[in-house]
Backbone bond lengths (Angstrom), bond angles and torsions (degrees), N, CA, C in turn:
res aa  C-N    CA-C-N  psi(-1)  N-CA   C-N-CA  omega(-1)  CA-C   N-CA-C  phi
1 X - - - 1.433 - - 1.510 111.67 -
2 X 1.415 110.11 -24.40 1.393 102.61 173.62 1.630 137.69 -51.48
3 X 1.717 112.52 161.11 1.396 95.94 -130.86 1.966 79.81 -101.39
4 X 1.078 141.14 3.06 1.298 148.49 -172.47 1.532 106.65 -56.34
5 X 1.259 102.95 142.20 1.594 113.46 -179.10 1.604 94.50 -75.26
6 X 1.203 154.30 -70.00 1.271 143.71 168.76 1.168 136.80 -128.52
7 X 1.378 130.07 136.29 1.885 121.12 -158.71 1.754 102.57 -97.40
8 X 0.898 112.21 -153.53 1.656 148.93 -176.68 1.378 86.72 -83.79
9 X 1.536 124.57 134.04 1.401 117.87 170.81 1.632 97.99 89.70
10 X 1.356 134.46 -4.45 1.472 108.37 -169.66 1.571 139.98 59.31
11 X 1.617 109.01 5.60 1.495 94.56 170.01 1.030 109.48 -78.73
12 X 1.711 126.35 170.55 1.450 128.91 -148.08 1.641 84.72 -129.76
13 X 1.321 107.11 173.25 1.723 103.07 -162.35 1.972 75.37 -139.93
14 X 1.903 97.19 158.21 1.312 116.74 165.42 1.968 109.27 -47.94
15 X 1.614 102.55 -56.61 1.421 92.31 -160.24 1.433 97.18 -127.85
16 X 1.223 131.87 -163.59 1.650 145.51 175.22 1.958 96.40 -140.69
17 X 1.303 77.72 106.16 1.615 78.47 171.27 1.166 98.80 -114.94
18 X 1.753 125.77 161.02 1.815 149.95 -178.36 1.413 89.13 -42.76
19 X 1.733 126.39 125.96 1.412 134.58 137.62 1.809 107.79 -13.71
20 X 0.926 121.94 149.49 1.240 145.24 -175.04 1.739 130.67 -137.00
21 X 1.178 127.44 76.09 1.601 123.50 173.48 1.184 97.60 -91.20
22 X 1.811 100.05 -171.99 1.340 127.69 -149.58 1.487 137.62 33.90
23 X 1.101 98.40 49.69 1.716 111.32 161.70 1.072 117.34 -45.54
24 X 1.037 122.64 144.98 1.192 128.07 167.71 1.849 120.81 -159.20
25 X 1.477 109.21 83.68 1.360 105.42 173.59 1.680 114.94 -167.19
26 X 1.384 114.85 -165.82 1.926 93.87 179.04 1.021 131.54 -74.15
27 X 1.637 120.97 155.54 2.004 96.78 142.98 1.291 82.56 -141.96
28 X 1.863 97.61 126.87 1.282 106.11 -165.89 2.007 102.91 -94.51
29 X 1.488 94.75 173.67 1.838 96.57 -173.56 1.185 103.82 -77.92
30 X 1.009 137.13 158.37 1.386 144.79 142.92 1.302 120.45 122.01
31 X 1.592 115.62 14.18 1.675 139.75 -135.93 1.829 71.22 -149.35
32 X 1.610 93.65 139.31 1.798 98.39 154.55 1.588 106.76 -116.88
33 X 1.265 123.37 -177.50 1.369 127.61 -154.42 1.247 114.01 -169.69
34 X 1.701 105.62 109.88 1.180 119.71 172.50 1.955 114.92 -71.67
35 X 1.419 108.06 116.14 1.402 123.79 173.39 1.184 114.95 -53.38
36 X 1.807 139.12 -32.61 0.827 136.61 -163.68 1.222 129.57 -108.76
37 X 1.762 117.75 -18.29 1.192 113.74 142.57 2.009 116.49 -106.06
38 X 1.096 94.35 17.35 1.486 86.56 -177.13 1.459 108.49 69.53
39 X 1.609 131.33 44.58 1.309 107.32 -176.52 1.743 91.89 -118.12
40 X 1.208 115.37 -163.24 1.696 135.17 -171.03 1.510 101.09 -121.09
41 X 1.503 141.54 135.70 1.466 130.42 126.35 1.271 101.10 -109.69
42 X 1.609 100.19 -178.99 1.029 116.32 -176.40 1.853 104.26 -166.78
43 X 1.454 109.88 143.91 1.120 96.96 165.88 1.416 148.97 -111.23
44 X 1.362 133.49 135.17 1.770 128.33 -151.08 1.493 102.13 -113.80
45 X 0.971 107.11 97.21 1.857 88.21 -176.07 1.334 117.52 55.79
46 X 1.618 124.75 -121.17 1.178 111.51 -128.04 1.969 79.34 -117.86
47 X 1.532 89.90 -2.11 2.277 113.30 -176.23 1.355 106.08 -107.87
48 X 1.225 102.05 132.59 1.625 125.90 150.66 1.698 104.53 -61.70
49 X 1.349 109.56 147.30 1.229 123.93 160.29 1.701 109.10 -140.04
50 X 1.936 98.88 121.20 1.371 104.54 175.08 1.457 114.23 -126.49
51 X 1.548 102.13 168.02 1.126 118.37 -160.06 1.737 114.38 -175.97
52 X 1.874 109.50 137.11 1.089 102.37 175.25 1.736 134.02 -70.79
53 X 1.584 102.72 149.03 1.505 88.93 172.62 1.557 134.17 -45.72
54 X 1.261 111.32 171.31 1.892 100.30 154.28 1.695 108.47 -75.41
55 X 1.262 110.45 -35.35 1.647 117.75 -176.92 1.358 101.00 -56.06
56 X 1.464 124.96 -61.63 1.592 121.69 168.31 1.440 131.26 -38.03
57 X 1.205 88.70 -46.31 1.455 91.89 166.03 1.621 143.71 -89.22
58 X 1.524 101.45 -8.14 1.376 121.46 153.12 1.494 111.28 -44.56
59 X 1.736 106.51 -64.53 1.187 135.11 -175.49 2.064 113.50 -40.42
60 X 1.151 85.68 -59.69 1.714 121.81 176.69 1.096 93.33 -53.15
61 X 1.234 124.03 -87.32 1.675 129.12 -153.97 1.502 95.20 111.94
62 X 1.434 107.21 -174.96 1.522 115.60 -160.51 1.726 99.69 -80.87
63 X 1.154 107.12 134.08 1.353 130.46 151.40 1.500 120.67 -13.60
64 X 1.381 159.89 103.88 1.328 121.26 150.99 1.500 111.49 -129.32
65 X 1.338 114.12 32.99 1.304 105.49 -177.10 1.947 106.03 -170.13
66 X 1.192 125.70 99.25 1.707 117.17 -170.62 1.305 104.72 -121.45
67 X 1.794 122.68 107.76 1.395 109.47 146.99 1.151 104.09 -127.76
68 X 1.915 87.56 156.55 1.465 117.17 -168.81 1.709 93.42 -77.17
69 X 1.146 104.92 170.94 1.622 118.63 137.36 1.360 125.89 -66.49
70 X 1.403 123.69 129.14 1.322 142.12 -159.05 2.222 93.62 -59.74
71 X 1.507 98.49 134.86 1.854 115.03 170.33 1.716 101.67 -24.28
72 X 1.370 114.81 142.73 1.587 113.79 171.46 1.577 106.49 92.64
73 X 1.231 111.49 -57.46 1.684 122.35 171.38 1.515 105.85 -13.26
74 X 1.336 124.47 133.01 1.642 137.39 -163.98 1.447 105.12 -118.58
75 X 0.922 159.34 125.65 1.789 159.43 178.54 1.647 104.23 -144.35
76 X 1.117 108.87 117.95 1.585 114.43 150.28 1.403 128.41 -69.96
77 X 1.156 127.52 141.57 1.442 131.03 -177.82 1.668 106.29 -42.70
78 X 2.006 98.54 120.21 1.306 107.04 160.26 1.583 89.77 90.45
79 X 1.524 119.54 7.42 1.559 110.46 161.52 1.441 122.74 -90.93
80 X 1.021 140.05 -178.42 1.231 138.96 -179.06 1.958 100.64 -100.54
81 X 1.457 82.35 134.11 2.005 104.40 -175.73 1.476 105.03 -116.14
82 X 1.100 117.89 9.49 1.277 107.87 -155.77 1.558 121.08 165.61
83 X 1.677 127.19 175.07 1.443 124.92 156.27 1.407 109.82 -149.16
84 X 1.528 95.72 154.58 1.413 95.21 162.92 1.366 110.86 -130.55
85 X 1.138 137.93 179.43 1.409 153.66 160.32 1.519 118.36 -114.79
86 X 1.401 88.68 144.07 1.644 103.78 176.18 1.822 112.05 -121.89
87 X 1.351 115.30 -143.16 1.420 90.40 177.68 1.509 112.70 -112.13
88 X 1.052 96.52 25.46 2.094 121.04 178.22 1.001 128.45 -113.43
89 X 1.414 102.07 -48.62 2.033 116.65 -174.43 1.177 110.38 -147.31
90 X 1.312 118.04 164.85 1.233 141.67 150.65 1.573 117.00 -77.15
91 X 1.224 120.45 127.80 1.588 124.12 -168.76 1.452 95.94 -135.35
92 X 1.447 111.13 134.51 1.513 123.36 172.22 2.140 95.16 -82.02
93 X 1.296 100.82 141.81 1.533 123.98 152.87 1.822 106.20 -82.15
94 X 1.462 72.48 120.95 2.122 86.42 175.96 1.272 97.31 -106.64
95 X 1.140 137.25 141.10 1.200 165.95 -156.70 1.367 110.02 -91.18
96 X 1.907 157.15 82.12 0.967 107.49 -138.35 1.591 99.77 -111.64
97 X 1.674 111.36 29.49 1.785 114.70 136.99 1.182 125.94 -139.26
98 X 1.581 144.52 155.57 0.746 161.68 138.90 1.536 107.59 -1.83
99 X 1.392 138.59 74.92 1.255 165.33 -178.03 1.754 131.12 -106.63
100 X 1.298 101.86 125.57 1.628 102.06 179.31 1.683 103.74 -82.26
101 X 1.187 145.12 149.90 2.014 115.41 -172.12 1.609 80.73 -115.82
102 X 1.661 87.79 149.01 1.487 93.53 -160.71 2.026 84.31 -115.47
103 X 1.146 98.74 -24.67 1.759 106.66 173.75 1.533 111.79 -154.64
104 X 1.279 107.97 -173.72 1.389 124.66 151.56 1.113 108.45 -133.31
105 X 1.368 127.50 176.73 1.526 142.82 -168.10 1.199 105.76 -87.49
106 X 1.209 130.05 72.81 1.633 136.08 167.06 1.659 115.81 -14.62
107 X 1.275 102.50 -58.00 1.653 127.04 -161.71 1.507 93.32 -62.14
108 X 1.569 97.48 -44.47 1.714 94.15 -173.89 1.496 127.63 -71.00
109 X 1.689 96.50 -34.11 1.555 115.11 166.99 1.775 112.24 -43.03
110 X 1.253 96.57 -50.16 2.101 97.00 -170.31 1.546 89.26 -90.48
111 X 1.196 134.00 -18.59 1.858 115.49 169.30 1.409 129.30 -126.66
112 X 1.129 112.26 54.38 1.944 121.32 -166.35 1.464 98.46 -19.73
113 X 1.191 101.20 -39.32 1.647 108.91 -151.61 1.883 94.18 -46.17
114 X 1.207 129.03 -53.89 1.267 141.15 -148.90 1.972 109.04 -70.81
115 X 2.038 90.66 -11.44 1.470 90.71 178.56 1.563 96.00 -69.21
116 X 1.353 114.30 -52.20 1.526 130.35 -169.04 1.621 107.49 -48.91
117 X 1.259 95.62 -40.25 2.137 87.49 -168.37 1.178 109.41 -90.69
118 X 2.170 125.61 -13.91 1.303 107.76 -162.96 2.141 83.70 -150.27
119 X 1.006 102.16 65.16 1.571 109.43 170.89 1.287 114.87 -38.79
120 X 0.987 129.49 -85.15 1.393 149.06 175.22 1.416 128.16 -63.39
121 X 1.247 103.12 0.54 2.170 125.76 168.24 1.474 99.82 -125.63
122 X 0.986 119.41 -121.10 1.227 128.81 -145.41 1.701 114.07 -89.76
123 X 1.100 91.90 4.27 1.621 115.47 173.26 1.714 125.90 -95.79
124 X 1.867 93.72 -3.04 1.546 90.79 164.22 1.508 127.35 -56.76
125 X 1.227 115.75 177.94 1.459 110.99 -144.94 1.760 87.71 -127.75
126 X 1.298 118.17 -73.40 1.220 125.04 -165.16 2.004 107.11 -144.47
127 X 2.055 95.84 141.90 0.819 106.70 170.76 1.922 128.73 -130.49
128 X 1.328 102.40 152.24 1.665 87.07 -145.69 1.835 87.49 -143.25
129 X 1.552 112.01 177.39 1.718 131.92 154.80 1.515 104.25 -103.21
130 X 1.477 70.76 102.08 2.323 90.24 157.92 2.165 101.34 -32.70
131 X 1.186 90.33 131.97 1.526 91.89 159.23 1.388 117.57 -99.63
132 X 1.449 118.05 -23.54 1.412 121.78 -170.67 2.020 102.19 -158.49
133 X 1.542 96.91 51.20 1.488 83.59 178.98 1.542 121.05 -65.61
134 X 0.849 130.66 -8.54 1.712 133.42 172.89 1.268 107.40 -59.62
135 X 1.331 109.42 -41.03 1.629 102.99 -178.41 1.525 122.60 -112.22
136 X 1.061 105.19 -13.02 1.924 111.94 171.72 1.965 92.60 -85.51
137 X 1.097 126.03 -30.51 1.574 99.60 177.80 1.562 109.74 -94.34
138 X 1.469 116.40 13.33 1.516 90.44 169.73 1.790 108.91 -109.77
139 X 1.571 105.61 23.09 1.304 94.63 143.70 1.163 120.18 -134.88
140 X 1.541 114.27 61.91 1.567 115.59 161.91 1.475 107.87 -114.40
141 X 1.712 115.13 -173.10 1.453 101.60 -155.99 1.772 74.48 -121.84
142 X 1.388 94.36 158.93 1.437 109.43 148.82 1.922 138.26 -67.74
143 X 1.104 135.67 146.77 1.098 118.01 177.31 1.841 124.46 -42.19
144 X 1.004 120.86 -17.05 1.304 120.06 162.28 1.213 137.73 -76.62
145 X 1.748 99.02 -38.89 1.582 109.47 158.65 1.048 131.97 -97.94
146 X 2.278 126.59 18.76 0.971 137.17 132.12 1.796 106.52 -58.31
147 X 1.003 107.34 -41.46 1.613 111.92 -156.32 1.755 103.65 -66.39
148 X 1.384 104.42 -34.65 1.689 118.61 168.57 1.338 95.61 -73.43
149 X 1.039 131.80 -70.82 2.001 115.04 -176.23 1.341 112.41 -29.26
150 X 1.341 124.40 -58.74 1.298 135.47 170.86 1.577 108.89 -21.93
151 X 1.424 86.90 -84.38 1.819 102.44 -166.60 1.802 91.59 -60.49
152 X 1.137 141.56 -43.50 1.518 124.26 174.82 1.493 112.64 -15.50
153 X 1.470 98.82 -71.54 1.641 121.06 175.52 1.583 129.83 -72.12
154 X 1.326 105.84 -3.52 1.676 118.86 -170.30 1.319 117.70 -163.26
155 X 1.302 112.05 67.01 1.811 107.51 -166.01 0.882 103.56 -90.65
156 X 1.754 130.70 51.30 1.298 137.77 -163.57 1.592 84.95 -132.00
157 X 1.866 117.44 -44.40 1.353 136.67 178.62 1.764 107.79 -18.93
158 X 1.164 93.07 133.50 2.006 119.37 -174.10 1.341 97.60 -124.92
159 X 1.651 120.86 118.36 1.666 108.04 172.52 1.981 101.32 -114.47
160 X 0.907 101.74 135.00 1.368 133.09 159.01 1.620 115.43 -48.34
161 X 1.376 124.75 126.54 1.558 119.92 -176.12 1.429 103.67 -74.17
């Protein structure tokens, strides 16, 4: 989801928005984290649950508009699941595994706002069946080596307990 004209790896982004320091917010443990769009999984049983960072969304700016891709919808890692809007652009949601989407976040659909205030609770975005979690999570980072991506791009970055 991140809002960067191009990352590590060469994917190319919708827009180039102004560099951005002083972050300041969580990335909590127990969550893995795709570096390249800045997103969150996590795993629920037999479902992934994703969702953008706070760093992404620093990046982004505020939320005001999230749809998923319609139930059934198929995406390979680093495809687009979705969009949201901010008050600039339109940004595709990259997926950051290989996922069947089993929903999107309804609650979030009628209140963006709640991606922005509660990222990592009630601000998840979309939930789906791993197609190949063995191999889309062994290249995500842990909260520590999200927290180094961060400071890569913002060694100004402040994290929140």
């Amino acid at each position: 989801m991140s809002a960067d004209a191009t990352k590590p790896g060469g994917h190319s982004r919708l827009i180039d928005l102004p560099d951005k320091t002083g972050f300041c917010g969580r990335v909590p443990e127990g969550l893995l984290y795709d570096t390249n769009w800045d997103m969150w999984v996590k795993r629920d049983g037999d479902e992934v649950v994703i969702g953008a960072t706070a760093y992404g969304l620093f990046l982004t700016g505020e939320i005001l508009a999230f749809t998923p891709k319609p139930s059934g919808a198929e995406a390979e890692a680093g495809r687009g699941i979705g969009t949201v809007e901010s008050a600039k652009t339109v940004l595709a949601i990259h997926t950051p595994v290989s996922l069947k989407l089993r929903c999107g976040n309804e609650v979030a659909e009628g209140q963006p706002a709640l991606i922005n205030r509660d990222p990592y609770g009630e601000g998840w975005m979309l939930r789906g069946l791993p197609l190949d979690w063995e191999r889309d999570a062994r290249r995500l980072v842990d909260a520590a080596g999200y927290r180094e991506h961060v400071r890569s791009g913002d060694p100004e970055a402040r994290f929140l307990p």
